[in-house]
N, C-alpha and C positions, 0 to 999 in steps of 0.2 A: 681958822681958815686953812691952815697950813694940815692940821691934823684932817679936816675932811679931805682933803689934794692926799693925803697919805693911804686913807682909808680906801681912797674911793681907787690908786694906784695897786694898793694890793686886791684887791677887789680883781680889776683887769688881770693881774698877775696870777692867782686862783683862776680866772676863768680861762684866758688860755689857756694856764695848764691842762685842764680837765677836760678841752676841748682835743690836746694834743695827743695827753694820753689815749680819749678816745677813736681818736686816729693810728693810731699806733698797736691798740689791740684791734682793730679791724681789718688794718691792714695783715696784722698779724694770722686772723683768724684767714681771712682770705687764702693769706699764702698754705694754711695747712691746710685748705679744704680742695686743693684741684693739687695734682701731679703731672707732671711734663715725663713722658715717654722715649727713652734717647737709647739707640744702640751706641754699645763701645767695644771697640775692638784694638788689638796688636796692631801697631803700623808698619813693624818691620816686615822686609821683602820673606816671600814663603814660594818655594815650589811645587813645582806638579808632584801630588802624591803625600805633601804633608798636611794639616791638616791646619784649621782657623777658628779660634774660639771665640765668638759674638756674644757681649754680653747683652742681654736684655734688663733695665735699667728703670727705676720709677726716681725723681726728683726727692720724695720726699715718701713716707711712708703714716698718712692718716688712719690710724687704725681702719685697716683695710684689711675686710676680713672674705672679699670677692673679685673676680677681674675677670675679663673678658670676651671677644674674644680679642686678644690681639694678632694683628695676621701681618707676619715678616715675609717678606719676599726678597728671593734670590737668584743671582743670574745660575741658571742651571746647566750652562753652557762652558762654566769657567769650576764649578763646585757642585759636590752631591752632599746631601745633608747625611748626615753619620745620626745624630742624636741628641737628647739632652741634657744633662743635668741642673738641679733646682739651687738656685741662688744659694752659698754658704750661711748667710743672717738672714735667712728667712725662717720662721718657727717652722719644728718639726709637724706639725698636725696642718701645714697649710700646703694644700696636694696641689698638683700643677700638670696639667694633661698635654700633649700636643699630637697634633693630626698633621699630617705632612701631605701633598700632593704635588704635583707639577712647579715648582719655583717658589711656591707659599709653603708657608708656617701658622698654621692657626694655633694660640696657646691661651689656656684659661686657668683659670684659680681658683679655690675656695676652701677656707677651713670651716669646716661644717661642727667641729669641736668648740670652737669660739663662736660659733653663733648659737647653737644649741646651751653654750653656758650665759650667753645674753638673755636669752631668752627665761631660761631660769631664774637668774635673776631679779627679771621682773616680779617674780612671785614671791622675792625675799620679805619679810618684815622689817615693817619703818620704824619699829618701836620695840621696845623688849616690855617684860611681861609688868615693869611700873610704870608703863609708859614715856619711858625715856628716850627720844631718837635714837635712832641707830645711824649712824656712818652707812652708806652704800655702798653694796658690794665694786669690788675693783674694777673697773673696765680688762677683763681676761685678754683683749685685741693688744697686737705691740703696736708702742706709739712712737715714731722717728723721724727727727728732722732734717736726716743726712742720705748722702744717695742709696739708695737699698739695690742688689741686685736679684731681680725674680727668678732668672733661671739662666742656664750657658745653653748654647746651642753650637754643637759641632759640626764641621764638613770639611769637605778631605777637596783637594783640588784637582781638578782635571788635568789632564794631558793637553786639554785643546783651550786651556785657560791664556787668557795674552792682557796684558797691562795688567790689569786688577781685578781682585773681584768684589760684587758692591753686595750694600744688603741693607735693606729700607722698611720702613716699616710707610701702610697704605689707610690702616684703621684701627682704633680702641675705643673700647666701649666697655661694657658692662662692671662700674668700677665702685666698691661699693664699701660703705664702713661700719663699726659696731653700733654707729645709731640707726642704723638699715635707710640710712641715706644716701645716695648718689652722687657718688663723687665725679667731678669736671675731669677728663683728663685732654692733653694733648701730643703732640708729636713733634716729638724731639729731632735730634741728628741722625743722619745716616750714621754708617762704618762703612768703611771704604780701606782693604786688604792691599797693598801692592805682590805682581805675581811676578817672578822672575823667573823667566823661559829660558831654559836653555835649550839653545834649536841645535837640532842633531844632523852630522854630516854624513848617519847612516845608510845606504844607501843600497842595502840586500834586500833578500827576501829569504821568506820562513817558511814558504812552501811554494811550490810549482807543481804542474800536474797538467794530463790533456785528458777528454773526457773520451773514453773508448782507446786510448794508446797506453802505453806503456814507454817511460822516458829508459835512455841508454845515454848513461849511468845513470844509477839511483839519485832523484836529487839530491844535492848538497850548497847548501851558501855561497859557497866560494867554487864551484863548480860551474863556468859558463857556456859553455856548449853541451849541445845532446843533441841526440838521434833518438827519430819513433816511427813508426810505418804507418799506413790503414789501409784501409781497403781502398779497390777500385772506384766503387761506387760513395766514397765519402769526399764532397767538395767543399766542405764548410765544418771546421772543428773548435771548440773550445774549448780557449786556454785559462786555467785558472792559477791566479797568484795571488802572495798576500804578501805585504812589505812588512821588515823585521821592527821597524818603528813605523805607527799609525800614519805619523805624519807626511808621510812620504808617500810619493803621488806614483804610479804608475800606466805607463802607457805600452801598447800591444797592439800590433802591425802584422798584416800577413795571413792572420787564420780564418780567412774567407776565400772564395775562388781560388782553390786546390789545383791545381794543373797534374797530370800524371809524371811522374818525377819525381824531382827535390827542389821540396818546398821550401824557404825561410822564413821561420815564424821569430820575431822579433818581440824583445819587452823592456822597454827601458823604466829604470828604478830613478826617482830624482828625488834625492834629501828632503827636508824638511829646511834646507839652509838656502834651500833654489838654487845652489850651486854646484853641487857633488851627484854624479849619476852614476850607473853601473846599467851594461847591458848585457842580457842573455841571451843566445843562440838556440831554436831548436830548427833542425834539420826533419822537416817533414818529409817520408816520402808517401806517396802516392802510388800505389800497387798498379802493376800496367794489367793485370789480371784482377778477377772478380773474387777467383779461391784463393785462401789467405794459404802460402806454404802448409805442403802436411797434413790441411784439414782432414778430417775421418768421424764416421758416425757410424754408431752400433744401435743395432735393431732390438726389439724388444726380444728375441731369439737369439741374442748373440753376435748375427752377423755383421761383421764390419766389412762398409763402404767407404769407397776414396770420391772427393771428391773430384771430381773433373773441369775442365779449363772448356770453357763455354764456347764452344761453334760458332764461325757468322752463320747469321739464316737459320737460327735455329728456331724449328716449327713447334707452335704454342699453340692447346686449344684455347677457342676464342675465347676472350672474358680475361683470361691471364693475363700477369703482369708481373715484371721482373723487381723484385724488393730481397729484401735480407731478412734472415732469423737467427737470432743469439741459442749458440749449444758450446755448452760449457763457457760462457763467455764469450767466444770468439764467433763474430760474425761473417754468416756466410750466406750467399747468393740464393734465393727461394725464389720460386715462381708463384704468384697468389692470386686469387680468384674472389672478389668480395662475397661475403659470405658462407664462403668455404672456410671448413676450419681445416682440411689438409691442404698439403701442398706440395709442387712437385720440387723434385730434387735431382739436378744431374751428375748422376754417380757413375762409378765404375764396377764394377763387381768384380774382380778377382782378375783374370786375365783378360777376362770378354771384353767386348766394345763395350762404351759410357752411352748410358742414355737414362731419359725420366724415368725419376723412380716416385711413388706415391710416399710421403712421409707422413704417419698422423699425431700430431706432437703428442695430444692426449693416449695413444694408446703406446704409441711408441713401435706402431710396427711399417713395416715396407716393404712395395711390393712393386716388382714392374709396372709402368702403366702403357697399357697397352691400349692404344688409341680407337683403333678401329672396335672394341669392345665397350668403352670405356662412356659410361652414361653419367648425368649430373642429376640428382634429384634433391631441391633445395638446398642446402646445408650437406649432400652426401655425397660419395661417389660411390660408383655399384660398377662391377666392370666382369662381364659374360663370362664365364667359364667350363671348362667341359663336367659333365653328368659324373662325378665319381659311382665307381663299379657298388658300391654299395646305395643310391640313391635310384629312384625310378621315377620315370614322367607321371604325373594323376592320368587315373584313369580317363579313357576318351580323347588323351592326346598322345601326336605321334610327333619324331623328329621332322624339322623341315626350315628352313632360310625365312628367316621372319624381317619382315623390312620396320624401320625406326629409327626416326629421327634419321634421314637421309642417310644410312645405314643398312646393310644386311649381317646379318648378325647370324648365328646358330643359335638355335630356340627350339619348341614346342608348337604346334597348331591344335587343335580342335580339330574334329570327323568332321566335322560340320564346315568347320574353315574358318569359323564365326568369333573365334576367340586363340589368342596367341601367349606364350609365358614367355620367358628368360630364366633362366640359374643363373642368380648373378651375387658375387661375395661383395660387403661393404671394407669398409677400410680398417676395421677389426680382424678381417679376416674369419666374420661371420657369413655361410653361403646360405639361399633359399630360392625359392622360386616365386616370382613377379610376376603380376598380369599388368600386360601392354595396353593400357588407354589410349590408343588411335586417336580418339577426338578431341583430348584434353594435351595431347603431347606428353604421356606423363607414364611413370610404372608406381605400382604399391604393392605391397606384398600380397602376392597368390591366396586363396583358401579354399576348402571344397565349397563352397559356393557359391565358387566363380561356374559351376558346371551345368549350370542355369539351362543351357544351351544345346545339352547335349541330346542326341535324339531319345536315348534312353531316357531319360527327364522327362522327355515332352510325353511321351508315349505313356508312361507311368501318370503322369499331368492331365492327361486325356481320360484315363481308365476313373480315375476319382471323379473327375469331371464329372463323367456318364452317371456315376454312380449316385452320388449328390444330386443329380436332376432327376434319376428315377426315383429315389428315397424322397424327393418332396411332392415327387405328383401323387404317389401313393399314398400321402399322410394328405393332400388336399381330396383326392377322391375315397377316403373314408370321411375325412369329416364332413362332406356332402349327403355322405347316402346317412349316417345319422343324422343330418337333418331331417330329412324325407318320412321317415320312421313315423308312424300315427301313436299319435300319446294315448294311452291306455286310459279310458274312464273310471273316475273312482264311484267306489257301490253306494245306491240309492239309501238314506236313510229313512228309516219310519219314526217318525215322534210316538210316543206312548204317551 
């Protein structure tokens, strides 16, 4: 009895066993068939500008011979990503790609050498040539049950980084081993950087500037007042600044509603520490005049003009309107016409009285404008002038007070009366002669076949005329009478 109580206890004793064991290789097998995914990183303090190396991390390393994609995300606010390098124990022949965009990390894997010799492999012989088994070739995959790192990922930190910076991972997938199985993976820990700021009590700037002035003195840092002028007609200027550290806020007061005078344009700098500020001075003045001191313009001929200080009540043809044009830079007072590409200009000429002068920016030249002469046609100005001794009227017109556009003008008339011209030069300083369209309000350039009209025309017009009507009555009164004509009989024949 005692011996079956023995037998039947080792009995129990074997089968637990065998039940533990197999407990213990499955648990076993389990644990090497999935991989937990964990970043690690330095948790010492790091500043703006040094940089933070994340490691990317597998649990365990099952012959894994693919992976993919894993996508790391990062705050892009506090860090920019620099780069990677490929885990130190990972085999040479297992390549590792990443694609970076906005705050993610996409990274994948694959040694295409180890699976290309898996594959081979299979094609080995199971036997040699007495038929003796053969040993199977080696699994070529590494096989680890210690933490493996896949790859480093660098980034450098911001200026505008504050407490820490984080870096997480969102998804892994594609995870794969030498039996071309599909391995479990999961997701691990973050890394989490601490960033130590140091806030700055700087409180300069690295550039100042006004847009159309020029500062007095040259900026400098540590320079805070200045003087700049502008023009009459400028009421609203912009000022541009830049703080000598980002972090530092700036504020600017003043550079709208320009008063004539001296303006105070204000810019206060405040730390990055919200404590520490610095303020600059610019002294704007506001020109009580229109011409900037000294202006002068030279003609496409040479001549130089002064500009002149503008009249009250000064008389404009209609349509104009008082604006400014840059020469050499410096802006000065134009009268403008839309659609006009010249413009007038009030100058002085030498010792004479100031008055309109016609400017034509494209040709560069100028000339008096002389009002009572002075016509618009589209885009042009044309303006009367007298006949040079080398030029002559077309024939059939004689001098005579031609009236236009509420106007009398010197001109040309027609014998007739019936047609009027102008000599009038464009703003080139090109002359010719124009006919006057009355009904269209309008001039175009003259040609002799405006002379439509003259009586000599008409008279030579008449002669053909006549001529034309007798040359067709005389070809209808012959082909009449050969109609008329008795057609000629043809001669009798005789049959034989």
């Amino acid at each position: 009895m005692q011996v079956i109580r023995h037998k039947y206890l080792i009995s129990c004793i074997a089968f637990f066993s065998v039940m533990a064991l197999l407990i213990l290789l499955r648990l076993t097998v389990n644990a090497a068939s999935g991989v937990t995914v964990d970043l690690l990183a330095k948790t010492d303090p790091v500043k703006p500008g040094e940089t933070i190396t994340v490691q990317v991390t597998v649990s365990n390393f099952p012959n894994l011979t693919r992976f993919g994609p894993i996508e790391v995300y990062y705050d892009d606010t506090s860090v920019s990503y620099i780069g990677m390098n490929r885990g130190a124990d990972m085999p040479s022949t297992f390549m590792i790609e990443n694609s970076a965009s906005t705050g993610v990390i996409a990274l994948t894997g694959i040694d295409e050498t180890v699976e290309n010799q898996i594959v081979a492999n299979q094609t080995a012989p199971t036997a040699d040539a007495s038929g003796n088994p053969l040993d199977p070739p080696d699994d070529p995959s590494m096989y680890q049950t210690d933490r493996v790192v896949l790859c480093e990922l660098q980034f450098e930190v911001l200026e505008s980084a504050k407490g820490e910076a984080r870096f997480w991972i969102s998804n892994v997938a594609g995870f794969r081993n030498s039996a071309l199985e599909q391995v479990s993976a999961t997701i691990g820990s973050l890394a989490s950087v601490p960033v130590d700021v140091e806030v700055s009590s700087d409180a300069s700037l690295s550039s100042l500037s006004i847009n159309g002035a020029t500062l007095d003195p040259a900026f400098s840092p540590f320079v805070f007042a200045y003087k700049a002028s502008v023009a009459r007609n400028v009421t609203d200027i912009v000022v541009m600044a830049s703080p000598y550290n980002i972090s530092s806020q700036i504020y600017i007061s003043g550079q709208s509603g320009l008063e004539i005078g001296v303006n105070e344009i204000k810019i206060t700098v405040l730390a990055q520490d919200m404590i520490t500020s610095a303020e600059y001075i610019i002294e704007v003045t506001r020109m009580a005049s229109y011409v900037p001191p000294g202006a002068t313009i030279t003609s496409s001929e040479g001549k130089m003009y002064s500009f002149a200080e503008l009249p009250e009540g000064l008389s404009l043809p209609s349509d104009f309107y008082q604006g400014a044009i840059l020469l050499d830079g410096v802006e000065v007072p134009a009268f403008q016409m839309p659609g006009l590409k010249d413009v007038l200009l009030y100058l002085q000429d030498g010792e004479g009285p100031a008055g309109l002068y016609v400017y034509s920016p494209e040709t560069g030249t100028i000339f008096y404008f002389d009002a009572n002469n002075a016509f618009f046609r589209s885009s042009q100005l044309l303006t009367v002038i007298g006949l040079p001794d080398n030029v002559s009227p077309p024939d059939g017109f004689v001098a005579g007070e031609v009236s236009f556009r509420d106007k009398k003008v010197s001109g040309f008339i027609s014998v007739d009366g019936r047609a009027n011209i102008l000599y009038m030069k464009d703003d080139s300083g090109k002359a010719g002669f124009y006919y006057v369209d009355s009904n269209n309000n309008d001039v175009y350039p003259y040609s002799a076949s405006e002379k439509i009209n003259s009586p000599l025309f008409q008279m030579l017009f008449l002669v053909f005329l006549f001529l034309s009507i007798a040359e067709a009555a005389m070809i209808v009164i012959i082909f009449r009478l050969r109609r008329r004509k008795p057609r000629s009989q043809p001669p009798n024949l005789r049959r034989v």
